[in-house]
PQR file of N, CA, C, O and H, with PARSE charges and radii, in Angstrom:
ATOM      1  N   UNK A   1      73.408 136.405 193.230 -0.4000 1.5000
ATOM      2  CA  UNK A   1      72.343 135.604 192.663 -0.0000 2.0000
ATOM      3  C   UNK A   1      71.355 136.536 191.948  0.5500 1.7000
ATOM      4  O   UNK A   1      71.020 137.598 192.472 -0.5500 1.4000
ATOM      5  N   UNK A   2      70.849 136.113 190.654 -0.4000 1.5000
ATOM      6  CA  UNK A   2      69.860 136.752 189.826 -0.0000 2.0000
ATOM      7  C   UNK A   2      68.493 136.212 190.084  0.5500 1.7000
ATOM      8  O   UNK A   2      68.458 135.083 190.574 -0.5500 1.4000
ATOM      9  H   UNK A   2      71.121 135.250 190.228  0.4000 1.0000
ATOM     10  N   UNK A   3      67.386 136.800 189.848 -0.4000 1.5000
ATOM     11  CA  UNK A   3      66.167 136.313 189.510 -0.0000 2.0000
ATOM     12  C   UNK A   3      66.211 136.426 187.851  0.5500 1.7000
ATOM     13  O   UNK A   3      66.482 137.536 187.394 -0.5500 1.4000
ATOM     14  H   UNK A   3      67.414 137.717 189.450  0.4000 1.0000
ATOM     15  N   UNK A   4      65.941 135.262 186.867 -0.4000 1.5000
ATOM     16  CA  UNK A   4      65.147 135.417 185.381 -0.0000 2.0000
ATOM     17  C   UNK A   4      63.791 134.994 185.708  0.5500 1.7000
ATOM     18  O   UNK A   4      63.441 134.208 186.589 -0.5500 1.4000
ATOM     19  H   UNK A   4      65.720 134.360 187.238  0.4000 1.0000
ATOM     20  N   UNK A   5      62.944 135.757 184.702 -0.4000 1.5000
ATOM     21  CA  UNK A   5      61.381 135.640 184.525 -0.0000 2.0000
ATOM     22  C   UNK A   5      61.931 134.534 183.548  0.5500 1.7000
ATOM     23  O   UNK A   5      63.061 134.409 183.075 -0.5500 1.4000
ATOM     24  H   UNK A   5      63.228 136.395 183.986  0.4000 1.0000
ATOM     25  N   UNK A   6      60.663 133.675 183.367 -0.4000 1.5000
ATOM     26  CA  UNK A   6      60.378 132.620 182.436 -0.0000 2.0000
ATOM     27  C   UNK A   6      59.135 132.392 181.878  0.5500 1.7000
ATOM     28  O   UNK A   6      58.205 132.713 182.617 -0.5500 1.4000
ATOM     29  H   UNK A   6      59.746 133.776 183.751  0.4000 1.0000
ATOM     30  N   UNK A   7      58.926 132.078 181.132 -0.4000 1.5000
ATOM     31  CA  UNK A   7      57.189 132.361 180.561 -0.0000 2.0000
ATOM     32  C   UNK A   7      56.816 130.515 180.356  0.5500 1.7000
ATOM     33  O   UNK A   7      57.153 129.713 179.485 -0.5500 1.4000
ATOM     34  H   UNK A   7      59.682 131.818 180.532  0.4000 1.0000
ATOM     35  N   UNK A   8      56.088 130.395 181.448 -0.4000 1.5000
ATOM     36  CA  UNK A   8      55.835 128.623 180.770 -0.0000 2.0000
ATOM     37  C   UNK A   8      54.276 128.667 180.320  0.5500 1.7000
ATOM     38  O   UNK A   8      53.527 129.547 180.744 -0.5500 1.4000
ATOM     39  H   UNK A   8      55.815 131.046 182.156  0.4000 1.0000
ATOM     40  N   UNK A   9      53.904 127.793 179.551 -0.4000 1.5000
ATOM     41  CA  UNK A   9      52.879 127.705 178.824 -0.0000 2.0000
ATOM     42  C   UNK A   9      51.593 126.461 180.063  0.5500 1.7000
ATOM     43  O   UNK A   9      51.768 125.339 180.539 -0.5500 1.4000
ATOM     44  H   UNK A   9      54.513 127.078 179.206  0.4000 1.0000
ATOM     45  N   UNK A  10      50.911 127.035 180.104 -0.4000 1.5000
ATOM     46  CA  UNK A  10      49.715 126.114 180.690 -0.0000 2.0000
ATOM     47  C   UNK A  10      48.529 126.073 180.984  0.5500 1.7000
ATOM     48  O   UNK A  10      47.934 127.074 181.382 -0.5500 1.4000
ATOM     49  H   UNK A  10      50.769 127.946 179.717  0.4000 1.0000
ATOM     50  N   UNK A  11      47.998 124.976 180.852 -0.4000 1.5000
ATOM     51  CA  UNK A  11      45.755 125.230 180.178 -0.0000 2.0000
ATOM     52  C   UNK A  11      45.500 125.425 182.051  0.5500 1.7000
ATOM     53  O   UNK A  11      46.043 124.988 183.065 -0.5500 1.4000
ATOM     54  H   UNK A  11      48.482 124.162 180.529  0.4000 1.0000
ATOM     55  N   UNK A  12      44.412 126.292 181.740 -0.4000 1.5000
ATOM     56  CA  UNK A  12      44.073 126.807 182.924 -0.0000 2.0000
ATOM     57  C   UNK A  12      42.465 126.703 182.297  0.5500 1.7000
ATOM     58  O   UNK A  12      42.217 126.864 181.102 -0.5500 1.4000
ATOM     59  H   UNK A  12      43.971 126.648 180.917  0.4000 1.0000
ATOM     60  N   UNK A  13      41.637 126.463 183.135 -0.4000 1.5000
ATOM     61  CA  UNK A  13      40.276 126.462 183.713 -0.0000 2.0000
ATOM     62  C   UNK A  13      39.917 128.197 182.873  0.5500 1.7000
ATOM     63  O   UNK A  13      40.705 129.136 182.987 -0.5500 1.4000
ATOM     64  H   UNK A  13      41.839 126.333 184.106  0.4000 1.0000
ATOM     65  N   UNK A  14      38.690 128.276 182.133 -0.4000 1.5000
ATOM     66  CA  UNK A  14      38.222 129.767 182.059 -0.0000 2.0000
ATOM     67  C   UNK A  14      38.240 130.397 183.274  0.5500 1.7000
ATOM     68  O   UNK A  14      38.876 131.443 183.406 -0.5500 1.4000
ATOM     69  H   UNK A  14      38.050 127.513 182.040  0.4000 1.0000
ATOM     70  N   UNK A  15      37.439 129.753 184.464 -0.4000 1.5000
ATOM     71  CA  UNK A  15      36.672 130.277 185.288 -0.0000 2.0000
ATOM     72  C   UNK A  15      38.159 130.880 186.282  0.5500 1.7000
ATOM     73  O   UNK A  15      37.901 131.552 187.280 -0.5500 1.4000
ATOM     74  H   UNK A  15      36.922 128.904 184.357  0.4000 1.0000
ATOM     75  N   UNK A  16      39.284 130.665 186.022 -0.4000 1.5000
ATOM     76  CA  UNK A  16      40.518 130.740 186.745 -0.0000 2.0000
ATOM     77  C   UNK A  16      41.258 132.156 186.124  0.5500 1.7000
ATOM     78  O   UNK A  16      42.305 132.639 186.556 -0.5500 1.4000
ATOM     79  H   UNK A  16      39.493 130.119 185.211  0.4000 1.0000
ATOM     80  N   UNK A  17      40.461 132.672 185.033 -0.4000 1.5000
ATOM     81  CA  UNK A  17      41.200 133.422 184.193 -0.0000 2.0000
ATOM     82  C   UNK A  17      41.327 134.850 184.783  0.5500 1.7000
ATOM     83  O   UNK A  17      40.275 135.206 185.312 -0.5500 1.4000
ATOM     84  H   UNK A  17      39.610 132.280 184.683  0.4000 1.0000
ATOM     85  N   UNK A  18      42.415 135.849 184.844 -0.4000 1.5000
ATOM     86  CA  UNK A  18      41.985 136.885 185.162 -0.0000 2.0000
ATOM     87  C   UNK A  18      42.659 138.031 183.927  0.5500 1.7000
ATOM     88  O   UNK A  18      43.054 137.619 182.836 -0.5500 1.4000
ATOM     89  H   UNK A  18      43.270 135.559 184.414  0.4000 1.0000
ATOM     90  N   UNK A  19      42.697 139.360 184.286 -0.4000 1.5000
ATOM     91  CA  UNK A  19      42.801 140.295 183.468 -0.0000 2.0000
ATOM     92  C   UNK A  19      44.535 140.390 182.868  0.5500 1.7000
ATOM     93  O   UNK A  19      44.841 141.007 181.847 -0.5500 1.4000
ATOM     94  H   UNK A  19      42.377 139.694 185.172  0.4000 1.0000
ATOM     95  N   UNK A  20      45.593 139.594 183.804 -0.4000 1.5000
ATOM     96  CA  UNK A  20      46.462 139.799 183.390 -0.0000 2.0000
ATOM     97  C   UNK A  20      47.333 138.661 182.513  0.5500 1.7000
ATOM     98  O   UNK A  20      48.523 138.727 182.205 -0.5500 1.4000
ATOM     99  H   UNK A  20      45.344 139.093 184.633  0.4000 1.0000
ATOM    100  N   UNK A  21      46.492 137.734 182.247 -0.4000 1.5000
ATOM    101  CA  UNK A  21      46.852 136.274 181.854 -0.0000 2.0000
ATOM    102  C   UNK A  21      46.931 137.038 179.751  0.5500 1.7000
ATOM    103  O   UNK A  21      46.364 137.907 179.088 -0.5500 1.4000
ATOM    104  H   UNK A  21      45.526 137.680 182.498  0.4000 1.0000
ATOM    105  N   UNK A  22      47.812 136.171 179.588 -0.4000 1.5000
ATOM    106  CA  UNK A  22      47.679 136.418 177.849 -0.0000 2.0000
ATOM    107  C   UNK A  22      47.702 135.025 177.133  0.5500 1.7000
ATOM    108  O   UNK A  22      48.453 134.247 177.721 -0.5500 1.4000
ATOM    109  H   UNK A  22      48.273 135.465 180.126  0.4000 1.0000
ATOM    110  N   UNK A  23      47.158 134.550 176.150 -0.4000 1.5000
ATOM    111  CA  UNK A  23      47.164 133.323 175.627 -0.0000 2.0000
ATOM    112  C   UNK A  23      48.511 132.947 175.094  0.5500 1.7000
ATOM    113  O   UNK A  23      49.070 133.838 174.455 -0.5500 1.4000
ATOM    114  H   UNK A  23      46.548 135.183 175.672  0.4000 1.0000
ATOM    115  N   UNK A  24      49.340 131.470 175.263 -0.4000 1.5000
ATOM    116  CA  UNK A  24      50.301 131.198 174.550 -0.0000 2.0000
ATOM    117  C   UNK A  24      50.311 130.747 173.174  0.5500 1.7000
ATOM    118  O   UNK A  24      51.244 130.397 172.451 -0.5500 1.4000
ATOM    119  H   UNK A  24      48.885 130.746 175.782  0.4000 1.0000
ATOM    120  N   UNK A  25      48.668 130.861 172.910 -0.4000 1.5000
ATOM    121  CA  UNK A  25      48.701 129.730 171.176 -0.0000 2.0000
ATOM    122  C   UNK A  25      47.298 130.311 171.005  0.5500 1.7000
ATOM    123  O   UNK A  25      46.557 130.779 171.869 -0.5500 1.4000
ATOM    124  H   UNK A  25      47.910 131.145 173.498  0.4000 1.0000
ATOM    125  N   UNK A  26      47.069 130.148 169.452 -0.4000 1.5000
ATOM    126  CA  UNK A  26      45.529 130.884 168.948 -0.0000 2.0000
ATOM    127  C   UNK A  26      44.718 129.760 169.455  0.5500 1.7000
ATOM    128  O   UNK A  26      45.089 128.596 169.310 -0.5500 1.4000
ATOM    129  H   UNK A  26      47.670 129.767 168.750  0.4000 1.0000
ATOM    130  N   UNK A  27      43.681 130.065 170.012 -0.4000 1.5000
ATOM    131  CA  UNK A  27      42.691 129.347 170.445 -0.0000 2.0000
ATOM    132  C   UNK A  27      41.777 129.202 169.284  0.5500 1.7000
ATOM    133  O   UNK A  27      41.604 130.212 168.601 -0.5500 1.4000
ATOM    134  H   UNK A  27      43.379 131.011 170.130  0.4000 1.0000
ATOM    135  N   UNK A  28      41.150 128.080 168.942 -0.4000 1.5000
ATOM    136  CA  UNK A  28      40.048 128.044 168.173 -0.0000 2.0000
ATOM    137  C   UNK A  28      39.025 126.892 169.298  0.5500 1.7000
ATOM    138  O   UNK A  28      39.240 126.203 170.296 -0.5500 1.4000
ATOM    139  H   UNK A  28      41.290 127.260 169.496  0.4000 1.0000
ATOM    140  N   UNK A  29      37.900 127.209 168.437 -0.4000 1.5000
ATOM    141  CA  UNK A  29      36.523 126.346 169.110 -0.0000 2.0000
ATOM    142  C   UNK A  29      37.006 125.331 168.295  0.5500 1.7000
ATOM    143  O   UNK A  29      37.903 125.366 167.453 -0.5500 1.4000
ATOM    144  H   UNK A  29      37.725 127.769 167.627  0.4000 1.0000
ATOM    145  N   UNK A  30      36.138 124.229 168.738 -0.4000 1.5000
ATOM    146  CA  UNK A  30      35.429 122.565 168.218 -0.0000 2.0000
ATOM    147  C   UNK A  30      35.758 122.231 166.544  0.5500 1.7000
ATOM    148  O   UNK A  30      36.320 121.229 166.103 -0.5500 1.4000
ATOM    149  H   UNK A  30      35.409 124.201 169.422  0.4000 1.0000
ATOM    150  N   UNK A  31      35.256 123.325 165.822 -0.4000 1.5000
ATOM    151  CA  UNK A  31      35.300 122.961 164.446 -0.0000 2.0000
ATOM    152  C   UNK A  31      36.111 123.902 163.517  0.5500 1.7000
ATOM    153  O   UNK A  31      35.897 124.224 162.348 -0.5500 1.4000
ATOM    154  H   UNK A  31      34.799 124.139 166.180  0.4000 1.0000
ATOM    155  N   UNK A  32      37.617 124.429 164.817 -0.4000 1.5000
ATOM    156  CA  UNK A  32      38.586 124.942 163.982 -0.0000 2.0000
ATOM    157  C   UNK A  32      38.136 126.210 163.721  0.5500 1.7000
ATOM    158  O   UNK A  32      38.949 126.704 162.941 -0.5500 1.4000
ATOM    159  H   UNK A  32      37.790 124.167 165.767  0.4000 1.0000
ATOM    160  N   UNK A  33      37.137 127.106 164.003 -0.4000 1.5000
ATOM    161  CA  UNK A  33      37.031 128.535 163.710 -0.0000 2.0000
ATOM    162  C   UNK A  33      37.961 129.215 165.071  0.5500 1.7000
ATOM    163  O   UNK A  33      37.848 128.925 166.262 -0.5500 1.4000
ATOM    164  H   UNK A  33      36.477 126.704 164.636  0.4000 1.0000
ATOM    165  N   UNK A  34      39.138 130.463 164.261 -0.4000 1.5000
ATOM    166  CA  UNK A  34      39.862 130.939 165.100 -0.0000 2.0000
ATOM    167  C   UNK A  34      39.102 131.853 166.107  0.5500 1.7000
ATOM    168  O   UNK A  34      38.393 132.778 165.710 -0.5500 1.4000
ATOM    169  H   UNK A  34      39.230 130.698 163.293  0.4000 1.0000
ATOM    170  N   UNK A  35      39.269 131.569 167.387 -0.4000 1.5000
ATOM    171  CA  UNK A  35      38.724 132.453 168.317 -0.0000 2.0000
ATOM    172  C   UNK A  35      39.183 134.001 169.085  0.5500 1.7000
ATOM    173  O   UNK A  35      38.574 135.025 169.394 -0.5500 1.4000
ATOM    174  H   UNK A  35      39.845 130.817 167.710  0.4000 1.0000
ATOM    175  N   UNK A  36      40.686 133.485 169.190 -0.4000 1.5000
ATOM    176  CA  UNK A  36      41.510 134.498 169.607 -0.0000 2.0000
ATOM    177  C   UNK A  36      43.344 134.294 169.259  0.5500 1.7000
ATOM    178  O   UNK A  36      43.959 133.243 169.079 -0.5500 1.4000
ATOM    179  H   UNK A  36      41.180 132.653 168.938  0.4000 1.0000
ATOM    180  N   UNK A  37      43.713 135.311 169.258 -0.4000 1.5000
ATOM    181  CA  UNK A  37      45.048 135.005 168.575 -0.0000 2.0000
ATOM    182  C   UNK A  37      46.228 134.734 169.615  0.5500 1.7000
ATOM    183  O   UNK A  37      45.693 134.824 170.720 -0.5500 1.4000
ATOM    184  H   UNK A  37      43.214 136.165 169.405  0.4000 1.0000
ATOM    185  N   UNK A  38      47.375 134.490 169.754 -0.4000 1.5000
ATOM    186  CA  UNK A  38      48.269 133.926 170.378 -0.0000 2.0000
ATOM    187  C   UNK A  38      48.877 135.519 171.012  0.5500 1.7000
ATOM    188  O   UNK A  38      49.228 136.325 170.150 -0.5500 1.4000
ATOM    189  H   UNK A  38      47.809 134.417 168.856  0.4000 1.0000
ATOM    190  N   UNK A  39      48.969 135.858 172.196 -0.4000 1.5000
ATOM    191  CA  UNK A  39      49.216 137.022 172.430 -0.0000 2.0000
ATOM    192  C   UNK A  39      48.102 138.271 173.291  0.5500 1.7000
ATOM    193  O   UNK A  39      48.307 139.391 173.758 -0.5500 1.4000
ATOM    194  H   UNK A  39      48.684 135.203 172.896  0.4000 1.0000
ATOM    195  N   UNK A  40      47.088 137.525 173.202 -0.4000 1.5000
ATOM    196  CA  UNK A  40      45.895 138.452 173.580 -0.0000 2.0000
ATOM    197  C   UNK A  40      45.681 138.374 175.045  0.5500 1.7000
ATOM    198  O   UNK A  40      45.780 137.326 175.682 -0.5500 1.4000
ATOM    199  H   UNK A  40      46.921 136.615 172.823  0.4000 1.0000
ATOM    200  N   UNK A  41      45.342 139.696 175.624 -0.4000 1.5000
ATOM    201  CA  UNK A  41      45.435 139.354 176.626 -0.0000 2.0000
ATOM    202  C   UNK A  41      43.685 139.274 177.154  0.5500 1.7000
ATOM    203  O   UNK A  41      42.730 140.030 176.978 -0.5500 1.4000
ATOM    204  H   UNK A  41      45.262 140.548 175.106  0.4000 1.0000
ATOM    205  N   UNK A  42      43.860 137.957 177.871 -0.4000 1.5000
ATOM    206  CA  UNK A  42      42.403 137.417 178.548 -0.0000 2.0000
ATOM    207  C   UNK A  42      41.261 138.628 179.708  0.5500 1.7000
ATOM    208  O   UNK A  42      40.757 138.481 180.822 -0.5500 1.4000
ATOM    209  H   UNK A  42      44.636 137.342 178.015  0.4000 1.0000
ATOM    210  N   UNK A  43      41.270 139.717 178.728 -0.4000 1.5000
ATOM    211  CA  UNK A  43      40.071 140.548 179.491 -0.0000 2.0000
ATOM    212  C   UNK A  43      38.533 139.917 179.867  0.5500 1.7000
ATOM    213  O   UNK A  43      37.806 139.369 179.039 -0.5500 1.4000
ATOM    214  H   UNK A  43      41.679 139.836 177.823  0.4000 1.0000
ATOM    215  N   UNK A  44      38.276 140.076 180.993 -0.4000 1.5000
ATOM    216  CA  UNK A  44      36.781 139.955 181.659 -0.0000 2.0000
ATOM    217  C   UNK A  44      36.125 140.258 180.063  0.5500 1.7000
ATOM    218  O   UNK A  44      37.061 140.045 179.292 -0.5500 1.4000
ATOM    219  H   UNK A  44      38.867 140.521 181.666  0.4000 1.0000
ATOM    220  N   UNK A  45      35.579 140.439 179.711 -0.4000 1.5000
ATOM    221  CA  UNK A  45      34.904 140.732 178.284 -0.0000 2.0000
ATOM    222  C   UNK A  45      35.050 139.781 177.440  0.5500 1.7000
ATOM    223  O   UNK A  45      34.027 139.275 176.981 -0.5500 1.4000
ATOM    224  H   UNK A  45      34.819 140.612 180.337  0.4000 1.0000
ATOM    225  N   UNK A  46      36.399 139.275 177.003 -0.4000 1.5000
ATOM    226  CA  UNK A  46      36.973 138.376 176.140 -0.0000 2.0000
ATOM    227  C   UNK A  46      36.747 136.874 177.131  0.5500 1.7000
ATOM    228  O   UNK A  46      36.714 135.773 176.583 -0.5500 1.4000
ATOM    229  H   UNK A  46      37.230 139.687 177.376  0.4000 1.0000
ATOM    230  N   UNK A  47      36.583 137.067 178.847 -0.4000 1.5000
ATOM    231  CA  UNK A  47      36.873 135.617 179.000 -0.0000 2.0000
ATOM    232  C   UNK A  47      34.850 135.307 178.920  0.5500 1.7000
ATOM    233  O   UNK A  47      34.212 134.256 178.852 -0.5500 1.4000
ATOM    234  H   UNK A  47      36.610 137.962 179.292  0.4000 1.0000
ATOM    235  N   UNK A  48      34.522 136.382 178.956 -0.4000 1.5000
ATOM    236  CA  UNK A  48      33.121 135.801 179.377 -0.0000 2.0000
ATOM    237  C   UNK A  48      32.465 135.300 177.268  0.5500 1.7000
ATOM    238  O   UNK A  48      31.823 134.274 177.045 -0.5500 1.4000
ATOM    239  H   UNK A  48      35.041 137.235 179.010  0.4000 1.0000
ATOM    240  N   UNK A  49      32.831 136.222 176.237 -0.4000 1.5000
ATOM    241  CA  UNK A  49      32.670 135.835 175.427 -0.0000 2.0000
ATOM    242  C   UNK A  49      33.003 134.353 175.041  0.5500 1.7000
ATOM    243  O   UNK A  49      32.320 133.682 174.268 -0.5500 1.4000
ATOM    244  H   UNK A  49      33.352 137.056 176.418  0.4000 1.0000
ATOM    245  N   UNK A  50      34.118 133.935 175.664 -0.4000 1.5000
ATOM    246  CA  UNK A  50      34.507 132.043 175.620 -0.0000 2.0000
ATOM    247  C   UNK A  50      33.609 131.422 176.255  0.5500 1.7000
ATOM    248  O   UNK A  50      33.142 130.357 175.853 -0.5500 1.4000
ATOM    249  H   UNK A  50      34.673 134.481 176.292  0.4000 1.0000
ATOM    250  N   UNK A  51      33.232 132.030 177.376 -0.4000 1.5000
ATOM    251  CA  UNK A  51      32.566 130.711 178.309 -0.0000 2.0000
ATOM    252  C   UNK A  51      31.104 130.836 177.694  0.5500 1.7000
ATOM    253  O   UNK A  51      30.274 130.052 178.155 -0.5500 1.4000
ATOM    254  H   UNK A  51      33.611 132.895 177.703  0.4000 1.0000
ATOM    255  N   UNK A  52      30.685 131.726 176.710 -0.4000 1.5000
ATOM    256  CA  UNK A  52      29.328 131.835 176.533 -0.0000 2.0000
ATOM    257  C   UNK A  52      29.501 131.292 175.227  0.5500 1.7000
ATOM    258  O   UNK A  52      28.418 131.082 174.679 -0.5500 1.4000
ATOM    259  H   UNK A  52      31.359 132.363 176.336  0.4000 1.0000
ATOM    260  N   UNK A  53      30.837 130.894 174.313 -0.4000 1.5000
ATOM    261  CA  UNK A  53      31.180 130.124 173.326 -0.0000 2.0000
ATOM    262  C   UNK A  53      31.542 128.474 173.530  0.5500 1.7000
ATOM    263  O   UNK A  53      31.973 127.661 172.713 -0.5500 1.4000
ATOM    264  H   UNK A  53      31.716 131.065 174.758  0.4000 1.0000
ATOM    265  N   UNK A  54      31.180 128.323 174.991 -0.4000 1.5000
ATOM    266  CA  UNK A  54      31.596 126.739 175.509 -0.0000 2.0000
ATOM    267  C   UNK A  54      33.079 126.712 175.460  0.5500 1.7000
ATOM    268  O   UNK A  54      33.669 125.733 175.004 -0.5500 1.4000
ATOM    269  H   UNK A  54      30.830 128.984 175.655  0.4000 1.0000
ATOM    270  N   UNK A  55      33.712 127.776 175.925 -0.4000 1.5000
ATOM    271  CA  UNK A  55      35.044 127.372 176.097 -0.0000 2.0000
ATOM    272  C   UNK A  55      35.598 126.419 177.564  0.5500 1.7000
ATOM    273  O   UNK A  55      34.878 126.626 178.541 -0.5500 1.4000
ATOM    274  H   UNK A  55      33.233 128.572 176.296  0.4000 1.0000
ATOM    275  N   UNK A  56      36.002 126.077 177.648 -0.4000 1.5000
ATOM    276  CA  UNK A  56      36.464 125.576 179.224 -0.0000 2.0000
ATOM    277  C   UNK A  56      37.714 125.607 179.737  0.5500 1.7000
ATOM    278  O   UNK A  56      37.897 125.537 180.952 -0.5500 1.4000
ATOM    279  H   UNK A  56      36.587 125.909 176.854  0.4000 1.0000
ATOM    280  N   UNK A  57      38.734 125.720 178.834 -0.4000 1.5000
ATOM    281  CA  UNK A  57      40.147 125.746 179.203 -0.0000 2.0000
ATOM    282  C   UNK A  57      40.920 126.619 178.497  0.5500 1.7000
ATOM    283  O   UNK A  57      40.687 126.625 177.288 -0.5500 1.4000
ATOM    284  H   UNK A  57      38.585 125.776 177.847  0.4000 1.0000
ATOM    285  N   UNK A  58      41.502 127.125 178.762 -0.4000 1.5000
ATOM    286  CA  UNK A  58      42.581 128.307 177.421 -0.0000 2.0000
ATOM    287  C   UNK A  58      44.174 127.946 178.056  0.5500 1.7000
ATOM    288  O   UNK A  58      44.472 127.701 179.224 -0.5500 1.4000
ATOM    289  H   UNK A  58      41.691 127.120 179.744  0.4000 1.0000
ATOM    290  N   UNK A  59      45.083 128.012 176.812 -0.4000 1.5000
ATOM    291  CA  UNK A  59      46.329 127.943 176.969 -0.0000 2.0000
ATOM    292  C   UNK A  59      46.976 129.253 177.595  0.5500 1.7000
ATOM    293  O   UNK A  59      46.956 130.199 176.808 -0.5500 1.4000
ATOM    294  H   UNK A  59      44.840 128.211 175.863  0.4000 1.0000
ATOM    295  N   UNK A  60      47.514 129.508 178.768 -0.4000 1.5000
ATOM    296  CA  UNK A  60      48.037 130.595 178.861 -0.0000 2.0000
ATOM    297  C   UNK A  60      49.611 130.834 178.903  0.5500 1.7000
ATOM    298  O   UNK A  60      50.405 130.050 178.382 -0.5500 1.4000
ATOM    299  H   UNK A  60      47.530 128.739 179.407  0.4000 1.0000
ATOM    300  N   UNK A  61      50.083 132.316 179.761 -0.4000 1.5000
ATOM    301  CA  UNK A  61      51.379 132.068 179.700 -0.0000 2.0000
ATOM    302  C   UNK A  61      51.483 132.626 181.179  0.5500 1.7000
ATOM    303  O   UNK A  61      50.890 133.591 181.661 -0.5500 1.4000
ATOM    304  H   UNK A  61      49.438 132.953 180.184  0.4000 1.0000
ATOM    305  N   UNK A  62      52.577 131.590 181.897 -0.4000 1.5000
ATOM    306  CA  UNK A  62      52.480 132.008 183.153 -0.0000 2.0000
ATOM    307  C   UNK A  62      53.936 132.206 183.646  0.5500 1.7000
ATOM    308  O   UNK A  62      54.607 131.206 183.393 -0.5500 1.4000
ATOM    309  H   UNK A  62      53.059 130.805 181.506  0.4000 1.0000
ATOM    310  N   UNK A  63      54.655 133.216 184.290 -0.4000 1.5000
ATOM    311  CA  UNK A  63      55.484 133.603 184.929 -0.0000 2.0000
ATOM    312  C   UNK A  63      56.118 132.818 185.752  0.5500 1.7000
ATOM    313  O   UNK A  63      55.531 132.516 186.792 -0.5500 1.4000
ATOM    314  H   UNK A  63      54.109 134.028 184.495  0.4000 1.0000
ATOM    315  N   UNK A  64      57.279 132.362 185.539 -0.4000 1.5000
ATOM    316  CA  UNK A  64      57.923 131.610 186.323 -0.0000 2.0000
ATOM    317  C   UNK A  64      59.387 132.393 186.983  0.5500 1.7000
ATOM    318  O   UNK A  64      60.289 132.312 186.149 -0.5500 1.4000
ATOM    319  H   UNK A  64      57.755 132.606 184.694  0.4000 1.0000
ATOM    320  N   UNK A  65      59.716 132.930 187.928 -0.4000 1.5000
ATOM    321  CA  UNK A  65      60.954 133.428 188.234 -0.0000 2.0000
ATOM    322  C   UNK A  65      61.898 131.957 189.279  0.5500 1.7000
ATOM    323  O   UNK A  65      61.603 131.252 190.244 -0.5500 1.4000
ATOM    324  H   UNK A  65      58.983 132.996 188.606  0.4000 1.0000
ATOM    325  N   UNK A  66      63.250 132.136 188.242 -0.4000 1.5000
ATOM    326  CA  UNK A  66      64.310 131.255 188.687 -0.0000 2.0000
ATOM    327  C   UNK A  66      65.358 132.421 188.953  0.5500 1.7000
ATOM    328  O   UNK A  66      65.585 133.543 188.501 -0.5500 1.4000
ATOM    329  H   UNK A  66      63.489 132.710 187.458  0.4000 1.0000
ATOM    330  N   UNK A  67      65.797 131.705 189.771 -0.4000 1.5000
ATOM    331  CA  UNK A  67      67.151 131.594 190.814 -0.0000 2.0000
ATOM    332  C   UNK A  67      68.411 131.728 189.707  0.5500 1.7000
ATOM    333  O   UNK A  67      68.078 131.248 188.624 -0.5500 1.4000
ATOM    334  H   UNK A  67      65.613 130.793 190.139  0.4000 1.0000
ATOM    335  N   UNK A  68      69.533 132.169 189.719 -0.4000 1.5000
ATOM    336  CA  UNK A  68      70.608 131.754 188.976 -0.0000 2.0000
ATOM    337  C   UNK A  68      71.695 132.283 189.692  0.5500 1.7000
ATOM    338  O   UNK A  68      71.741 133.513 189.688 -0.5500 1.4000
ATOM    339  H   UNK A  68      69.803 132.559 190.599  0.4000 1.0000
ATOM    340  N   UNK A  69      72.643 131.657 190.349 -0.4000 1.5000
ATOM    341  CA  UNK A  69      73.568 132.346 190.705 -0.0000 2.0000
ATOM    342  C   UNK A  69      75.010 132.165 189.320  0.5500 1.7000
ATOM    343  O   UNK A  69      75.409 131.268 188.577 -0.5500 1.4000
ATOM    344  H   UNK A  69      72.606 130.657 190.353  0.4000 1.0000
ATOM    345  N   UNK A  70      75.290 133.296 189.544 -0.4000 1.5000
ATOM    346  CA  UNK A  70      76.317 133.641 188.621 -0.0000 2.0000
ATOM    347  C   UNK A  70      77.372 133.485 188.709  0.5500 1.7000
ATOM    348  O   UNK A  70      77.833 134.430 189.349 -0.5500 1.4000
ATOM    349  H   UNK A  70      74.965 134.024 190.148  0.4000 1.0000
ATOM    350  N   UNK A  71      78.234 132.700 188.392 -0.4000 1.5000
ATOM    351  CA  UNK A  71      80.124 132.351 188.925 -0.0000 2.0000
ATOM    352  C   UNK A  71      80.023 131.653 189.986  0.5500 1.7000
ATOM    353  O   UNK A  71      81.116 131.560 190.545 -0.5500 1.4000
ATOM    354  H   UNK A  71      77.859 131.932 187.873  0.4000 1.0000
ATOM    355  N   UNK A  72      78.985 130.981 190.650 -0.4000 1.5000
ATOM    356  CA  UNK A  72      79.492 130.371 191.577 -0.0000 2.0000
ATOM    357  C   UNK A  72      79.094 128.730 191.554  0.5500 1.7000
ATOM    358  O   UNK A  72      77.907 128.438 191.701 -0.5500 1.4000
ATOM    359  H   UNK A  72      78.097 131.056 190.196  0.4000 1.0000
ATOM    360  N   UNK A  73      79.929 127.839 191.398 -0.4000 1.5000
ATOM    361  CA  UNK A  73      79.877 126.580 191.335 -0.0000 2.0000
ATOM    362  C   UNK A  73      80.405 125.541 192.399  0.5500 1.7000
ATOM    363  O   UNK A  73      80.283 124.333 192.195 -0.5500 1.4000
ATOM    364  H   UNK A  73      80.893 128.077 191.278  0.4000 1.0000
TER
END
């Protein structure tokens, strides 16, 4: 049996954010100005600049490890 990583996409709370989270999609504010790009990773610095921009939720990418067994059915 294998473990694969999987990357699933999902909005998480700012206040939930930590240093190793990276965004799955460019975030923009309210009226479409780009905030951060798809790929970045959510540093203490970068999350506090959102929440002081009224951010509340960011798309992230989160680690999923599955199971696979191989040849056996």
């Amino acid at each position: 049996m294998e473990e694969e990583q999987r990357m699933k996409k999902e909005r998480i709370p700012i206040d939930k954010c930590d240093g190793s989270m990276v965004l799955s999609e460019d975030l923009y504010n309210d009226v479409g100005l780009l905030l951060l790009t798809k790929g970045t990773r959510l540093t203490q610095d970068k999350v506090s600049v959102l929440v002081r921009r009224g951010v509340t939720c960011v798309p992230v990418e989160v680690e999923q490890l599955q199971s696979m067994q191989i040849g056996a059915q």
